[in-house]
C-alpha positions in Angstrom: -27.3 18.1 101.2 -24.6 16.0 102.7 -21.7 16.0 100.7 -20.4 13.2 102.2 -23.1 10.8 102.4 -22.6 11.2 98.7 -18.8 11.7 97.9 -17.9 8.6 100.3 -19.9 5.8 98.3 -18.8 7.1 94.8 -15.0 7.0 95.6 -15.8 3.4 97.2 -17.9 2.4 94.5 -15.9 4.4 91.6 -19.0 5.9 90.1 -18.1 9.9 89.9 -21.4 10.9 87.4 -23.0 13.1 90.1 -20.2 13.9 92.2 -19.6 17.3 90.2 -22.4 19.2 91.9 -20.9 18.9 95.3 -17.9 20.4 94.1 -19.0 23.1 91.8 -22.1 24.3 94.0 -19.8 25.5 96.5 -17.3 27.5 94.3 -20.4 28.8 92.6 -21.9 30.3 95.8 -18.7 31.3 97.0 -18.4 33.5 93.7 -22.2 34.4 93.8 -21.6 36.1 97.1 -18.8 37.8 96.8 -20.3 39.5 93.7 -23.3 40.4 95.9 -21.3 41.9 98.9 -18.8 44.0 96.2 -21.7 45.0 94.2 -24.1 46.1 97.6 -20.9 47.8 99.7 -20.1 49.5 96.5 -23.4 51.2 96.0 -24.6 54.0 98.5 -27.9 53.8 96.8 -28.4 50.4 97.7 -26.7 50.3 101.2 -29.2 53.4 101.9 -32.4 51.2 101.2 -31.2 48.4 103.0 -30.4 50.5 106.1 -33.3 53.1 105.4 -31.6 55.6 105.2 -30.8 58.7 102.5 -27.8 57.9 100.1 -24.8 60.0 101.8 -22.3 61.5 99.0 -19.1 59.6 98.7 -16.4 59.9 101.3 -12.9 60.7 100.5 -10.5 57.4 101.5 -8.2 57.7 104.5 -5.1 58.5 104.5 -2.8 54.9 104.6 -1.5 53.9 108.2 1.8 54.3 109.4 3.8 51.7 110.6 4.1 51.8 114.7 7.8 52.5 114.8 7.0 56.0 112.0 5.3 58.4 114.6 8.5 58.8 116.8 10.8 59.4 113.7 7.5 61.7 112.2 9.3 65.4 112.0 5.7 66.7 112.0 5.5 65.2 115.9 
């Protein structure tokens, strides 16, 4: 599918009827996917049979990063 080879001739021509799949498919997919990756990364279960491995226990988040110019002005350094 060329969305081109379709959107070009319906703005010369005027004629918009099936011009809405070319701009909705995309979004769709777009939203599809990210659904998919959040819903897969967020799973250890499911990351674990896609990798073959067991399902590890959840791992506490990291700490945020300082900013470069924090470590010298750190008192703990």
């Amino acid at each position: 599918m060329n969305p081109i080879r379709t959107l070009g001739p319906a703005i010369v021509l005027g004629r918009y009827t099936s011009v809405w799949i070319y701009l909705v498919a995309p979004v769709a997919g777009m939203l599809i996917g990210a659904l998919c990756n959040r819903v897969v990364r967020g799973s250890d279960a499911i990351l674990a049979f896609l990798c073959g491995t067991k399902p590890t226990r959840a791992v506490a988040p990291r700490a945020t990063p300082r900013a470069v110019g924090s470590l010298a002005s750190s008192p703990h350094y």
